[in-house]
MARTISE-536655 format. One line per field, with one value per residue (C-alpha): x, y, z; residue number from 1. Coordinates in steps of 0.2 Angstrom, whole numbers. Example, Ala and Ser with C-alpha at 12.3 -4.5 7.8 and 13.67 -1.06 7.14 Angstrom:
u = c(62	68)
v = c(-22	-5)
w = c(39	36)
voza = c(1	2)
***
This chain:
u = c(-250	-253	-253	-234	-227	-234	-225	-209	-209	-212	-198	-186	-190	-189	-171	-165	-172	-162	-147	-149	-149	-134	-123	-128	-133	-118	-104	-106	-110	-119	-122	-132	-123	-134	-149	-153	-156	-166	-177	-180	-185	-197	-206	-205	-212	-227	-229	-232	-243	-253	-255	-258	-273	-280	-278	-290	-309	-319	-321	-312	-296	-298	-298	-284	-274	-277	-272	-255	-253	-253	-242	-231	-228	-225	-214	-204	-208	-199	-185	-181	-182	-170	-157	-161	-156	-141	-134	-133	-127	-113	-109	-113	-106	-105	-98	-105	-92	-100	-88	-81	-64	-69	-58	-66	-64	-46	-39	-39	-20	-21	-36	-26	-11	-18	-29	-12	-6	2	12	1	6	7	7	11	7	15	2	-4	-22	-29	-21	-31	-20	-20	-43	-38	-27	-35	-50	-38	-29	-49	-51	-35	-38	-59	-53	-40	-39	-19	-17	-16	-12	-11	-5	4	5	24	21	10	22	40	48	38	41	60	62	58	70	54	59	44	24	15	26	21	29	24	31	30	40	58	54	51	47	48	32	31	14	7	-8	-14	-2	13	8	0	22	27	19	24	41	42	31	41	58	72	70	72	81	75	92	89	100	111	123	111	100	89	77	87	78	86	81	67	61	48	59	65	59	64	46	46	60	52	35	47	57	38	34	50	60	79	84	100	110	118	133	130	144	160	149	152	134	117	121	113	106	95	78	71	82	72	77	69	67	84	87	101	104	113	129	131	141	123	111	120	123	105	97	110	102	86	87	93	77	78	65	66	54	57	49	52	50	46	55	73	83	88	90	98	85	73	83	80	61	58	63	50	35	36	40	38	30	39	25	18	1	-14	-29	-41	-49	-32	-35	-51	-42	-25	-27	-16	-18	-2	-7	-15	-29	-28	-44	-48	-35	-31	-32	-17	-12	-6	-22	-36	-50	-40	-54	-43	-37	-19	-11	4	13	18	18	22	12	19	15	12	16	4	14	23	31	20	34	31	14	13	-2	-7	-9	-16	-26	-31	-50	-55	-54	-35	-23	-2	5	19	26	36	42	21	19	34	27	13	-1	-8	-22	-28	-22	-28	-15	-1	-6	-17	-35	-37	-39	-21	-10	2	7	12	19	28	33	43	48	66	71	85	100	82	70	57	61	55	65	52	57	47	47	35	34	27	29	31	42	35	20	31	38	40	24	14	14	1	-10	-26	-19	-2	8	-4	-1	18	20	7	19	37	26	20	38	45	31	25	6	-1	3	-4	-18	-26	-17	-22	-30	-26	-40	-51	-53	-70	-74	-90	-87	-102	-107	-114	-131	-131	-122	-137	-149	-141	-144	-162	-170	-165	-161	-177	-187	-192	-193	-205	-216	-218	-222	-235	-241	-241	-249	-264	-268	-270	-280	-290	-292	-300	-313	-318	-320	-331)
v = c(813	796	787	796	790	772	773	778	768	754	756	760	741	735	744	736	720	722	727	712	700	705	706	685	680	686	696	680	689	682	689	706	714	704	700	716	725	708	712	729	730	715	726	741	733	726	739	749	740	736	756	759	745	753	775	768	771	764	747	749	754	743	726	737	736	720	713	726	718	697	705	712	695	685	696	695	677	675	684	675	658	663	671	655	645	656	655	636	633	646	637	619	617	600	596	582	578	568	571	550	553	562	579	591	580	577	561	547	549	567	565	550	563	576	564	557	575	578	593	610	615	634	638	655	658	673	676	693	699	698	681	667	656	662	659	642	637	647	634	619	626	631	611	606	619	612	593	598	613	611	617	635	647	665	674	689	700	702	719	727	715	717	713	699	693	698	686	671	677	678	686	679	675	658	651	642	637	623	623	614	618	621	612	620	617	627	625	630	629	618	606	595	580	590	599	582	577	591	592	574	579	595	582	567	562	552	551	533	526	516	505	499	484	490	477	460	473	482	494	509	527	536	530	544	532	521	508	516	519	538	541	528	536	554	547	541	556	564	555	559	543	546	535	530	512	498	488	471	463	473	476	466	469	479	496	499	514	507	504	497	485	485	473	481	469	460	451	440	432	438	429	419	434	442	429	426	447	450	434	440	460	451	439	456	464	473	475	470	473	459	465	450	447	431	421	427	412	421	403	411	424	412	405	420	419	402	405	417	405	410	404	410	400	396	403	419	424	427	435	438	453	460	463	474	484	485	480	463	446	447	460	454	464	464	467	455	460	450	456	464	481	487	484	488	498	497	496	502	492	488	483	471	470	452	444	428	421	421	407	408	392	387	375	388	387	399	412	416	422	425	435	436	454	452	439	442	437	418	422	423	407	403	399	386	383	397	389	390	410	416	410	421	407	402	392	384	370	358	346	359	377	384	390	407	416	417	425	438	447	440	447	439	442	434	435	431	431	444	443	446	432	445	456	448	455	456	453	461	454	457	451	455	444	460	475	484	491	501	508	526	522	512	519	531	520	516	512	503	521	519	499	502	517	510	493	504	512	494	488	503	503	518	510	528	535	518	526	532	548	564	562	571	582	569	573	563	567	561	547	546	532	540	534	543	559	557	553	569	580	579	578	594	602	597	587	597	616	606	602	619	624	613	614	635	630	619	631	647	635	630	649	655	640	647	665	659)
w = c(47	56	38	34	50	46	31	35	49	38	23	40	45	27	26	43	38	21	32	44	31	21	39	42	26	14	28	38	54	69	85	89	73	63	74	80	64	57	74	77	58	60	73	64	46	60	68	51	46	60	63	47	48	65	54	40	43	28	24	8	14	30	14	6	21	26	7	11	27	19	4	17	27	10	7	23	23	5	12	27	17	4	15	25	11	5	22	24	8	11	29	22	5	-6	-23	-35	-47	-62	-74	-80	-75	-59	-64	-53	-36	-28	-33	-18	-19	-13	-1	10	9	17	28	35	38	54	52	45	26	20	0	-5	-23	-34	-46	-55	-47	-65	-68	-75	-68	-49	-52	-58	-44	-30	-33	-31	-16	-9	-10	-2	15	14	14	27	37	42	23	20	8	2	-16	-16	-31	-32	-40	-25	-13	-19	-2	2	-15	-14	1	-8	-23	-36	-55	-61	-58	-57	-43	-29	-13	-2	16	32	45	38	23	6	-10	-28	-39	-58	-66	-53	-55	-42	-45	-43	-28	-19	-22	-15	0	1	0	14	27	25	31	19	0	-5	-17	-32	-41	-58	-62	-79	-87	-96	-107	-97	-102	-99	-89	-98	-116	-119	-137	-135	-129	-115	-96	-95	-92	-77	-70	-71	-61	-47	-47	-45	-34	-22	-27	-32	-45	-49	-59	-51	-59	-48	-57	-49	-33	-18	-11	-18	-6	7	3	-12	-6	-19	-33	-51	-66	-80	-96	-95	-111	-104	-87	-72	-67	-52	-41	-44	-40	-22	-18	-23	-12	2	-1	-1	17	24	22	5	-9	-27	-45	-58	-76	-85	-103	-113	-124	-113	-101	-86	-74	-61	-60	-60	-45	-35	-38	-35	-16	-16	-20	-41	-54	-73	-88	-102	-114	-122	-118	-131	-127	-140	-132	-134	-154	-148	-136	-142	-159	-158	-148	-139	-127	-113	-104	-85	-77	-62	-47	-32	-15	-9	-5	-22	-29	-18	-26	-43	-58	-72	-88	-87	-106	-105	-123	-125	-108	-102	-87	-70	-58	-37	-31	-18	-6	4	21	34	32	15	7	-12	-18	-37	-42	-58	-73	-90	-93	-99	-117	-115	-116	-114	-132	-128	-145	-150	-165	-173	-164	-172	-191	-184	-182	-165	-160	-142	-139	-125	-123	-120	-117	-103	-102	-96	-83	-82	-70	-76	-60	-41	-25	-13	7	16	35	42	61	65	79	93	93	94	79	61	45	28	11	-4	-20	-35	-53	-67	-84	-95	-97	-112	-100	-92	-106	-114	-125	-114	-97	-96	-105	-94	-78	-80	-72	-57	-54	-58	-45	-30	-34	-29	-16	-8	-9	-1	12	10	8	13	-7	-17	-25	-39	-46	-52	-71	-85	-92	-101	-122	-126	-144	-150	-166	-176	-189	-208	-202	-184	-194	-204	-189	-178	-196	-200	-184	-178	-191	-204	-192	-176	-188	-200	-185	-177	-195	-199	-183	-187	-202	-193	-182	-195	-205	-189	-183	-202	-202	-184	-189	-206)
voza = c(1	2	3	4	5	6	7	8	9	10	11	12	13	14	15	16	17	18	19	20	21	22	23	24	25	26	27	28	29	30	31	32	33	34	35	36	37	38	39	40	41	42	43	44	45	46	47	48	49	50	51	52	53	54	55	56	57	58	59	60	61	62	63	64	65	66	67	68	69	70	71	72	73	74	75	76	77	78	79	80	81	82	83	84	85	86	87	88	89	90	91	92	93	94	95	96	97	98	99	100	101	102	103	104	105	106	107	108	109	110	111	112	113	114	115	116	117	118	119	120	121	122	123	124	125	126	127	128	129	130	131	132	133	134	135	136	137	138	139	140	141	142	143	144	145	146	147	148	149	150	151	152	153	154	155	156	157	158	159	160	161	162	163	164	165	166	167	168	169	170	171	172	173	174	175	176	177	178	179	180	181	182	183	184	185	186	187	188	189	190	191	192	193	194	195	196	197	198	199	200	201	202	203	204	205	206	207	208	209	210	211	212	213	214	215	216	217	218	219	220	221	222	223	224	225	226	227	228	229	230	231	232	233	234	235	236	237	238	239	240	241	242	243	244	245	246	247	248	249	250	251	252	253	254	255	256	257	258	259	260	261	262	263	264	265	266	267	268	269	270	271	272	273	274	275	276	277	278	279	280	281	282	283	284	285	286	287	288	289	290	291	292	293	294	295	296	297	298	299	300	301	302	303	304	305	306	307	308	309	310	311	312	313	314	315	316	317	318	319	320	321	322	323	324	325	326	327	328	329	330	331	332	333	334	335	336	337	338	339	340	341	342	343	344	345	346	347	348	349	350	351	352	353	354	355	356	357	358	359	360	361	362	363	364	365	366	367	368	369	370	371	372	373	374	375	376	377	378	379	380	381	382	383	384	385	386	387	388	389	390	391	392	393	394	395	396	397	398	399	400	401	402	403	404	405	406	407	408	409	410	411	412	413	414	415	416	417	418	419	420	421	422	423	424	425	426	427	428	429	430	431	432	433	434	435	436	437	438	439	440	441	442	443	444	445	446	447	448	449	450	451	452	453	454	455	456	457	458	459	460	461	462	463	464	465	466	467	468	469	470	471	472	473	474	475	476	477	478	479	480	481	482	483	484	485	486	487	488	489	490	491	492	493	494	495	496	497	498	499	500	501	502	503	504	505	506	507	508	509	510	511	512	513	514	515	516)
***
């Protein structure tokens, strides 16, 4: 009778252990809930078997026993470890992302966003329980609240939920709002670039304006061809920026309420109305992006750069590791960045088609501080005679064209006293001897989108979004040479089977000589 007590008394403590460790280890409960159970079937599985150890009389079942006992405490022992380890890696979690283009780890762009949050976030997602959309995004929006527990979300099922859903006017799933305070935003198919811009956009204050200059041949944002910059203006228009065009000519001044004053690719000059309203926009404190091609005479813009510590080469650079990358020698390679804010911790390509070089002056008064953004690599050079480039024939010469590294971006500050003695107006300008990079067809190649947008953000002093952005899911198909298609075929498809049977076949042969 002892023996039958001994036993139920010890699958009782095993149950309560079972039960004490699924409360802490996957319920998440501490305290006595979870404790007490763990305890009291401890001392019941002991007890068990300790009675049952004192009830057996021979020496046999004594060993028995003591062998039950050991297996026993392994076994509780086994169990405590793993829900041990199960529980810390449920409290402590960590993801290593190895992937090359880092696609399972929020881009630095999002992670200072929510870092600089100040106001909380909430996202309410309309998604189907069964949609494989709602697992998809529940992940991305899991890693938003982990980095930052001022963003929180929650989906509703709009079928289960129709007031809720009948409050935010939805007629269809897949939605998802991001709010902050009385701020809200509409969301369609979301990924991670678009919701880091919106919960820009519902935390921050004015939109600011970016004015493209119109009238001498400019690139045009709302060319959608290759030649356009439609494409430009969508990633500012992402990345909360209104865009509009400015007629300088018939203006008296740039407005006011343009932030930021672009002159994309202008193939002729600007009068001299222009030159003096733009310096006057610029001495008041304003902002301005020159793309400038080569081979164009644009004196008086020239003019406006030279008080700002630049000035640009009369040349077209080559650069020879150009033909292996782009697959011609009049596109530069950028690589090598200088220190400033635009281009801190940038290590992508940028791809400039046909470029001239820009040049920082380096006797400036103290007031004004020019800062090189970017150089092609040594291999490259400036091709000053235009007459030989155009027949298509080039070659390095010492005498008149310049070694590389040359520079092909710069960025200048400069400081002006206001009215008060104690309060300094800045000026931003930046430069970059190319336009075509920031076209239709070449902006999302490598990283000329990223240094174009962390260049509008820096001028708009909004230092907090120059970052890396969000990449696209990366497609890495494997290219093989006819001899490594042939290498990849016949080692594991004739190679590694011919082994296993020879080796089969030595030792069968190997067996029969051992049995004669």
């Amino acid at each position: 009778m002892g023996g039958v007590i001994y036993r139920v008394l010890g699958a009782a403590g095993l149950v309560l252990i079972v039960i004490g460790g699924i409360f802490y280890g996957i319920f998440y409960t501490s305290g006595w809930p979870a404790f007490l159970p763990l305890l009291l079937g401890l001392a019941l599985t002991v007890a068990a078997f300790a009675g049952g150890y004192r009830s057996e009389k021979s020496e046999g079942s004594r060993r028995t026993a003591r062998f039950g006992i050991g297996a026993g405490l392994s076994v509780i022992a086994v169990a405590a470890i793993l829900i041990f380890l199960q529980t810390l890696s449920y409290r402590h979690t960590a993801i290593i992302d190895l992937t090359s283009n880092r696609r399972f780890s929020l881009a630095s762009q999002t992670q200072k966003v929510l870092n600089g949050l100040e106001s909380p976030v909430h996202l309410t997602g309309f998604y189907k329980q069964t949609s494989q959309d709602r697992v998809v995004l529940q992940d991305l929006l899991e890693s938003y609240s982990a980095h930052n527990p001022a963003v929180t979300f929650i989906f509703i099922d709009p079928d289960r939920e129709p007031v809720i859903a009948r409050n935010y006017s939805i007629t269809r799933t897949g939605v998802l709002y991001v709010e902050s305070g009385q701020a809200r935003e509409k969301l369609e198919n979301p990924d991670e670039e678009r919701l880091t811009n919106a919960i820009v956009k519902v935390t921050s204050g004015r939109v600011k304006t970016v004015c493209f200059l119109t009238g001498h041949g400019e690139k045009s944002v709302y060319e959608t061809g290759p030649h356009g910059i439609s494409a430009f203006m969508e990633a500012l228009q992402t990345e909360n920026f209104e865009v509009r065009d400015l007629v300088a000519l018939s203006a008296e001044q740039i407005p006011e309420e343009c932030d930021i004053l672009v002159a994309a690719g202008p193939e002729k000059d600007i009068v001299k109305h222009e030159q003096n309203i733009i310096l006057d926009y610029l001495t008041s404190g304003g902002r301005a992006l020159f793309l400038v091609d080569p081979m164009t005479e644009i004196a008086n813009i020239e003019g406006i750069l030279a008080a700002y510590g630049i000035l640009l080469g009369n040349d077209v650079i080559v650069d020879r590791q150009g033909k292996l990358l782009a697959g011609n020698f009049l596109t530069p390679v950028v690589n090598s960045y200088g220190k400033h804010p635009i281009t801190d911790d940038f290590r992508h390509f940028t791809f400039f088609p046909q470029a001239r070089s820009v040049i920082a002056l380096q006797d400036t008064p103290p007031s004004l501080k020019v800062t090189v953004l970017g150089r092609t690599n040594e291999g490259a050079y400036s091709e000053t005679d235009m007459a030989t480039l155009l027949e298509g024939q080039t070659q390095y010469e010492p005498s008149d064209d310049a070694k590389g590294p040359i520079d092909i971006a710069v960025a200048s500050t400069m400081g002006f006293s206001a009215d008060s003695v104690s309060t300094v107006i800045e000026s931003r300008v930046v430069v970059f001897g190319d336009s075509d990079f920031a076209g239709n067809s070449n902006l999302r190649l490598s990283g000329n989108r990223d240094l174009l947008l962390n260049t509008v953000h820096w001028l708009a002093e909004a230092e907090d979004m120059i970052a890396i952005r969000p990449t696209d899911d990366l497609q890495q198909p494997v290219l093989l040479t006819a001899t490594q298609g042939r290498f990849v075929f016949w080692i594991p498809v004739v190679a590694l089977p011919a082994l296993v049977l020879l080796a089969g076949a030595a030792i069968l042969t190997w067996r029969k000589r051992t049995v004669r």
